[in-house]
N, C-alpha and C positions, 0 to 999 in steps of 0.2 A: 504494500500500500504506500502511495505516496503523500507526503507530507505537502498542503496544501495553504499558501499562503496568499492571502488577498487583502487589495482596498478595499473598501465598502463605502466611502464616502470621498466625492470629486468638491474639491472647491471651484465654485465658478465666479471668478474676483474676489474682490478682501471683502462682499458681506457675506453674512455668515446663516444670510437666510438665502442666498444663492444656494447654498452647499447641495448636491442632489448625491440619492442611491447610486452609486456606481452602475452605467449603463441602463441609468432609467433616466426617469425625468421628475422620479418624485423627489421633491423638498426633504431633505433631513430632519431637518428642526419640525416639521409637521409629523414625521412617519414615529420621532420621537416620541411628541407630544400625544401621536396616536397610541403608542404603547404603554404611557405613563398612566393614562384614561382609561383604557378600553381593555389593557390585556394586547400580551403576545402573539394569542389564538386570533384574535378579531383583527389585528393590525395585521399580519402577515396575509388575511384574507382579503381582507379592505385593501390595500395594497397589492396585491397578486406578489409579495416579495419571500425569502426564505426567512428563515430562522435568523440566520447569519447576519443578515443583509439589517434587520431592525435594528439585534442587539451593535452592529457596528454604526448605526444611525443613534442609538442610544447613548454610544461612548463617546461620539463625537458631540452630543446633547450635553454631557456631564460635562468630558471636556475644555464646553466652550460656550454653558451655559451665563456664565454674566456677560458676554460679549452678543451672544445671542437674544438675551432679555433685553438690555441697554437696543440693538437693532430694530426689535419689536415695537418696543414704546417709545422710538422715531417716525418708525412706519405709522404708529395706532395714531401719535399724534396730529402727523400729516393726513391723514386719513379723514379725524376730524374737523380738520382746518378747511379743509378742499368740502368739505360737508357745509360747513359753515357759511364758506364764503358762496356756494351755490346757490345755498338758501335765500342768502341776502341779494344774488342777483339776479333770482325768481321773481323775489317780492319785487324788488324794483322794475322789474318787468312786468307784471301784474299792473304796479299804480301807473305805469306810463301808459297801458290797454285801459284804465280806468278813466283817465285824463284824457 
């Protein structure tokens, strides 16, 4: 038998919610979060991915979780910002069809 040694997770540039399953396209930091929630059984399904493949999605999760959180709540707060600011240029879209 031969001794078997793999990547499990590809960085795609310095953020770290880029990071994908090696030769997929799924998100680390989510396939993570899948298995932290839901269990190993239901991720590796939900995923179509192996055993392998989560728990080195998992290590790369521990790994480079404060760099990973800090990335999130950039994202989440851009997220609401881009929300905000849509709202406000509905409304004022709205009172200009009112006028």
């Amino acid at each position: 038998m031969e001794v078997k040694i793999e990547q499990y997770v590809e960085l795609r540039g310095e953020n770290p919610l880029r990071a994908v399953i090696s030769r997929t396209e799924s998100n680390a930091h989510l396939v993570a979060s899948a298995a932290l929630i839901n269990g190993m059984d239901a991720t590796v399904v939900q995923y179509n991915l192996s055993e392998a493949q989560v728990y080195g999605a998992l290590a790369f999760y521990h790994e480079n979780r404060d760099l990973i959180e800090k990335y999130r709540h950039e994202a989440d707060k851009n997220i609401r910002k881009i929300g905000i600011d849509a709202k406000e240029h509905l409304e004022e879209i709205r009172k200009r069809k009112q006028s």
